[in-house]
C-alpha positions as CSV (number, residue, x, y, z in Angstrom):
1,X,0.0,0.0,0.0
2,X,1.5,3.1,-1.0
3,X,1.7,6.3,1.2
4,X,-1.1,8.0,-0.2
5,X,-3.3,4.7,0.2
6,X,-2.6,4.8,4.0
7,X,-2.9,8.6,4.2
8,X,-6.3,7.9,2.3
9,X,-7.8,5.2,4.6
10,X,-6.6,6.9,7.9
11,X,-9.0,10.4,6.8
12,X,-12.8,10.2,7.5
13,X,-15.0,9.2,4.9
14,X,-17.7,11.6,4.8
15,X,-20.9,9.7,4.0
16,X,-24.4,11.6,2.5
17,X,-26.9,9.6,3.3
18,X,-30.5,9.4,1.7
19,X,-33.4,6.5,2.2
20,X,-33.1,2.4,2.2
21,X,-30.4,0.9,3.1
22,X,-27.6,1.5,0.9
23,X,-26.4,3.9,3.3
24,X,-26.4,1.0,5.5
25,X,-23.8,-1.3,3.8
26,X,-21.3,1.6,3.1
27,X,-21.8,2.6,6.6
28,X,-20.6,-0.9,7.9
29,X,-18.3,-1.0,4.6
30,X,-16.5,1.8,6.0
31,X,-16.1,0.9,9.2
32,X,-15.1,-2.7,8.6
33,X,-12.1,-0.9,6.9
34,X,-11.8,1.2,10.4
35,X,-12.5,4.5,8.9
36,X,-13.8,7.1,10.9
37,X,-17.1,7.8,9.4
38,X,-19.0,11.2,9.2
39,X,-22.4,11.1,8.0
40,X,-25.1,14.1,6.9
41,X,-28.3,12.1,6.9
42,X,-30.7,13.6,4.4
43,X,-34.0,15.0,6.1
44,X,-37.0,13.0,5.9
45,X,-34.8,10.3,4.0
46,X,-31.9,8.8,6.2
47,X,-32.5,6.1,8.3
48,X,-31.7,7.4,11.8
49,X,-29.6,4.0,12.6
50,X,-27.1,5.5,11.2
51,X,-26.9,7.8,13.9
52,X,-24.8,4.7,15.8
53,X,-22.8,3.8,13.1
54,X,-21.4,7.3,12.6
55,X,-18.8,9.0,14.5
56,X,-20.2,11.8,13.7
57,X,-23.9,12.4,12.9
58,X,-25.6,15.2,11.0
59,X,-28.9,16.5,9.4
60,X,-29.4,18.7,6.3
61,X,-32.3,19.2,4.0
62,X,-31.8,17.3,0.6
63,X,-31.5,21.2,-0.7
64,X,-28.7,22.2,1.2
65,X,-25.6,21.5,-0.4
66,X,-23.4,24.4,1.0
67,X,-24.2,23.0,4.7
68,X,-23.2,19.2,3.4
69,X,-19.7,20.7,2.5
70,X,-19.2,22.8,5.6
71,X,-19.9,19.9,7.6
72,X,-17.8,17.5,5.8
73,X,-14.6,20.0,5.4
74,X,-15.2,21.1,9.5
75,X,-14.8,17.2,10.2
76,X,-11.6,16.8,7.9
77,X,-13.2,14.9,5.1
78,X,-12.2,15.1,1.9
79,X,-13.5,11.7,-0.1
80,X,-16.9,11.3,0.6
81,X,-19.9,8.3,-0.7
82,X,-23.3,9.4,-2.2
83,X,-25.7,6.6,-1.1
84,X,-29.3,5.9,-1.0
85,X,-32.6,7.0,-2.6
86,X,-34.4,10.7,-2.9
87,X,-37.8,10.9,-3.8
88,X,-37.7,13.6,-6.8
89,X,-41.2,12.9,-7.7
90,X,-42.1,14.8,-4.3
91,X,-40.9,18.1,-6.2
92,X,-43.4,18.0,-8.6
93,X,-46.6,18.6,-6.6
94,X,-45.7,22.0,-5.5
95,X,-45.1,25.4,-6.7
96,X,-41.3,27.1,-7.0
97,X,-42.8,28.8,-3.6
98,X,-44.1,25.9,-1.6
99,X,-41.0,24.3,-3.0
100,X,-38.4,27.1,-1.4
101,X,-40.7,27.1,1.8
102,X,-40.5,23.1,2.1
103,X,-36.7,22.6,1.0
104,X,-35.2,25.7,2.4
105,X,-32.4,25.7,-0.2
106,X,-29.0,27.5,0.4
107,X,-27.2,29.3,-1.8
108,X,-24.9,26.7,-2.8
109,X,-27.9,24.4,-4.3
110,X,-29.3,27.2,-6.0
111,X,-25.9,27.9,-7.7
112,X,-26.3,24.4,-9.0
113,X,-29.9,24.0,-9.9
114,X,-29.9,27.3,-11.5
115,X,-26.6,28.3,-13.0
116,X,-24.7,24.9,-13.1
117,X,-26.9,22.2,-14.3
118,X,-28.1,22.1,-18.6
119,X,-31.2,20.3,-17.2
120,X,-33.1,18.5,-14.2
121,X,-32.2,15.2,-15.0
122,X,-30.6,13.4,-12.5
123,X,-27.4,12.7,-13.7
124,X,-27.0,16.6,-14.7
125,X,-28.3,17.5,-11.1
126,X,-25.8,14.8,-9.5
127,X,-22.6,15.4,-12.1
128,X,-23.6,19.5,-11.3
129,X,-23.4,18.8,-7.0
130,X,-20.0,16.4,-7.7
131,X,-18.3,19.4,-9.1
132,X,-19.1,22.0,-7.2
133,X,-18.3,19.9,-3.7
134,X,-14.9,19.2,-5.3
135,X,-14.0,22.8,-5.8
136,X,-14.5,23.4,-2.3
137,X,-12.3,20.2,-1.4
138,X,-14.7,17.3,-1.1
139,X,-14.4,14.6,-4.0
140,X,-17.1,12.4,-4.5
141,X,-15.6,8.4,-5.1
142,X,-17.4,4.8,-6.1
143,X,-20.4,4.2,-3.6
144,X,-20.0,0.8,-3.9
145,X,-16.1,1.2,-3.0
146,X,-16.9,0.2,0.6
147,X,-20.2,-2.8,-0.5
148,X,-18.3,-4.7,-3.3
149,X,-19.5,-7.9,-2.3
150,X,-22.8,-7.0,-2.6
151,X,-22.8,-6.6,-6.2
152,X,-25.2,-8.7,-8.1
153,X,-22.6,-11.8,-9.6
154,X,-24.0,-13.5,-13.4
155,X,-25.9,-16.2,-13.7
156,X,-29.0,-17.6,-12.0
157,X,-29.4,-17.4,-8.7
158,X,-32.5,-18.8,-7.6
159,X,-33.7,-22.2,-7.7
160,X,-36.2,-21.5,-10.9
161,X,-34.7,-20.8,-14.4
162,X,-36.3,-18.8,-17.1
163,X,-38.2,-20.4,-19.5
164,X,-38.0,-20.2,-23.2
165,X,-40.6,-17.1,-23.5
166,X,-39.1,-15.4,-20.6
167,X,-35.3,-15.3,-21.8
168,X,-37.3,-13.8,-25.0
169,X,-38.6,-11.1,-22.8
170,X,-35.3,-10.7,-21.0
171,X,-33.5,-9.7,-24.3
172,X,-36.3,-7.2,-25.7
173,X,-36.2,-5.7,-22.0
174,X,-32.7,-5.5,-22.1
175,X,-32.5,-4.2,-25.3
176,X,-35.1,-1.1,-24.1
177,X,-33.7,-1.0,-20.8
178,X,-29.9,0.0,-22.0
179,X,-31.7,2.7,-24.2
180,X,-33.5,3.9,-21.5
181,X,-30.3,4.7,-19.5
182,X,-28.0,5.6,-22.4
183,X,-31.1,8.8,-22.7
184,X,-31.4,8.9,-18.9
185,X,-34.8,8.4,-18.4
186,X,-34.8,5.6,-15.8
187,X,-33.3,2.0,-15.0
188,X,-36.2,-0.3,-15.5
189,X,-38.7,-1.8,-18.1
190,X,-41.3,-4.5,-17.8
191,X,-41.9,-7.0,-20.3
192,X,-44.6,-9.8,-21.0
193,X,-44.9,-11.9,-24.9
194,X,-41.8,-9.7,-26.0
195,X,-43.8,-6.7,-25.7
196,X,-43.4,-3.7,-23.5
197,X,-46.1,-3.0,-20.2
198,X,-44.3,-0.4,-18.6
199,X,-41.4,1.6,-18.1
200,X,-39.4,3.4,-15.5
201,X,-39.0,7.1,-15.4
202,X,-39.1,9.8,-12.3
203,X,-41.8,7.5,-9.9
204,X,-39.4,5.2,-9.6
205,X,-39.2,1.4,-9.9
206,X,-42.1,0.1,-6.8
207,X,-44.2,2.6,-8.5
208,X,-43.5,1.0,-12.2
209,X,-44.1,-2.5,-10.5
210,X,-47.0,-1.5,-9.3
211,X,-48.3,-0.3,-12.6
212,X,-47.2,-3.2,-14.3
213,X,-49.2,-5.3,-11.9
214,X,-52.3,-3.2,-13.0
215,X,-51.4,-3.7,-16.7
216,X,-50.7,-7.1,-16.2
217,X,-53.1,-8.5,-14.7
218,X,-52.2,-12.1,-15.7
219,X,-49.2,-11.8,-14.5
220,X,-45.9,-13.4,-15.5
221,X,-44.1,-10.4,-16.7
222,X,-40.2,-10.0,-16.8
223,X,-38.9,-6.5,-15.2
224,X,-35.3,-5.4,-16.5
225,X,-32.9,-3.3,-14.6
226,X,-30.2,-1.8,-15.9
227,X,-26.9,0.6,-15.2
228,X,-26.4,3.2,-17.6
229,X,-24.4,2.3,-20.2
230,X,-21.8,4.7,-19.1
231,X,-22.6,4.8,-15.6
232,X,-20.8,6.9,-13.0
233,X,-20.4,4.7,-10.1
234,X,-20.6,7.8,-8.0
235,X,-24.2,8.1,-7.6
236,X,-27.5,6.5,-8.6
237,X,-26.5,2.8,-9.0
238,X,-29.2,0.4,-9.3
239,X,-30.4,-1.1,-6.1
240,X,-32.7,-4.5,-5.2
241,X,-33.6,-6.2,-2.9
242,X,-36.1,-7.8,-0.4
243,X,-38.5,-5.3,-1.2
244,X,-38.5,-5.5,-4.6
245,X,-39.4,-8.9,-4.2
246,X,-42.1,-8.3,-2.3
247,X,-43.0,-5.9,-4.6
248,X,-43.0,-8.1,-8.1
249,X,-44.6,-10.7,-5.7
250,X,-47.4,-8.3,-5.3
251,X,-47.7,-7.6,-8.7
252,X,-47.1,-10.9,-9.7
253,X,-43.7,-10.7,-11.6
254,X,-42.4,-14.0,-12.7
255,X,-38.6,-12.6,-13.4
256,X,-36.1,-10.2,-12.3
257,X,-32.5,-9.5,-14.4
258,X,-29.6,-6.9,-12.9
259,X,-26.6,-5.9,-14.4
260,X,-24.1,-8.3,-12.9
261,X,-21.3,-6.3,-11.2
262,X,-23.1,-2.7,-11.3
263,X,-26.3,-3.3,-9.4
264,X,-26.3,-4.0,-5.6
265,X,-28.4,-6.6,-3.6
266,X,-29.4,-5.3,-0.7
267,X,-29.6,-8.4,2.0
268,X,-29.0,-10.8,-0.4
269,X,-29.7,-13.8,1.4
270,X,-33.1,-12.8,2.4
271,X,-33.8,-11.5,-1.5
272,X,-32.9,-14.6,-2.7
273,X,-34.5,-16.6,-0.4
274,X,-37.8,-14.5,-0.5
275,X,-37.6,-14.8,-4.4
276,X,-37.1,-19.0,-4.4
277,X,-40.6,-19.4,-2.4
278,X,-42.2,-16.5,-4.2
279,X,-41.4,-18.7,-7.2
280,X,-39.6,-15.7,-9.0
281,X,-36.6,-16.1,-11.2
282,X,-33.5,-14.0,-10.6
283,X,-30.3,-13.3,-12.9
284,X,-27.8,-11.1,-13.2
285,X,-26.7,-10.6,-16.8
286,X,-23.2,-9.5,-18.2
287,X,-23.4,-5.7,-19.5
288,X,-21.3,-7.3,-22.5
């Protein structure tokens, strides 16, 4: 390990935290590693166990970037983890107003919705925040640096096997899936007789599940998700787990493909296990 590796591991990892529990895993990551971990747990979306994981514990609105920074650089970090989930849909149901009254933004997030991001899309919005925190000292790294082993592997890995009709479905949603994230639009597609139900965009997947299941009301469908074909490992990775079987199970999905070594499984052992008696088939697939 070179002197800069040890210099590296011996800082604090600062650690923004939204919903689920991604935050979780590169909480426990970190510490496995014995970093001294600093977390700002996003209001209303951080799950306040990490409050015992941290060293130091924190809470900002989701639209207060300049107060993430001060409390990372005040704390020593300098290489910080983006993890876990923000509901952007919420955004939408209110006026600029009732928006600035809710989220309370500071001045640094308003430099970046405004003046620094092209558009709203998430990357822009994410690629937009990672800039400006690393002019003011604090770069943004992998957030699965910390969780490798929870990355999806290739192959089948429950008990069932797709049949015939459903590997058809899997390449069509794969196919539509990869488009979807090379124009950044979302992560997942559902398929049933190689045609398309439904597809992801800023609901988010248990909300295209769910609306599959009402489309599909014979059930048997194949959902796809994907990373983006260029994806920046920094933010936004694809994310299952016991939930989302619960969730096809609910709207009776028969298959589930990841991206093998780009999409985590959150609890994985308890996903798989929940998928084998729900009778659901789960892969993950090459992005080759």
């Amino acid at each position: 390990m070179s002197d800069a590796d040890r210099e590296s591991t011996r800082a604090p990892l600062g650690l923004i935290a939204g919903a689920g529990s991604f935050p979780l895993l590169v909480a426990d990551g970190a510490r496995a590693c014995g970093r001294r971990l600093v977390v700002v747990g996003l209001r209303d979306c951080a799950d306040e166990s990490l409050r015992d994981r941290a060293d130091a514990f924190y809470r900002a609105g989701i639209a207060q970037a300049g107060r993430w920074i001060r409390v990372l650089r005040r704390e020593g970090v300098r290489e910080a983890v983006m993890a876990g989930g923000v509901d952007k849909s919420r955004m939408l149901g209110h006026s600029w107003w009732r928006l600035w009254l809710a989220y309370r933004p500071d001045w640094t997030s308003i430099r970046i919705w405004y003046f620094r991001a092209a558009d709203r899309r998430n990357d822009t919005l994410l690629r937009a925040t990672a800039d400006e925190m690393e002019r003011r000292g604090v770069t943004l790294i992998d957030s699965t640096l910390y969780c490798r082993d929870a990355l999806a592997p290739e192959g089948v890995l429950t008990r069932r096997a797709p049949t015939a009709a459903q590997q058809a479905d899997m390449e069509l949603g794969w196919r539509m899936a990869r488009e979807m994230g090379r124009l950044d639009i979302g992560q997942s597609v559902a398929v049933k007789d190689k045609d398309v139900i439904a597809v992801e965009a800023i609901e988010g997947t248990a909300r295209m599940i769910a609306r599959a299941g009402e489309l599909c009301r014979a059930g048997g469908w194949t959902l796809v998700k994907v990373a983006k074909p260029n994806q920046d490992m920094r933010f936004d990775v694809p994310t299952v787990g016991p939930t989302t079987i619960e969730q096809l199970a609910a709207a009776r999905g028969a298959v589930l493909v990841v991206e093998a070594g780009r999409t985590l499984l959150l609890e994985r052992e308890r996903m798989i296990a929940a998928a084998n008696a729900a009778g659901i088939v789960v892969i993950g697939r090459s992005g080759d």
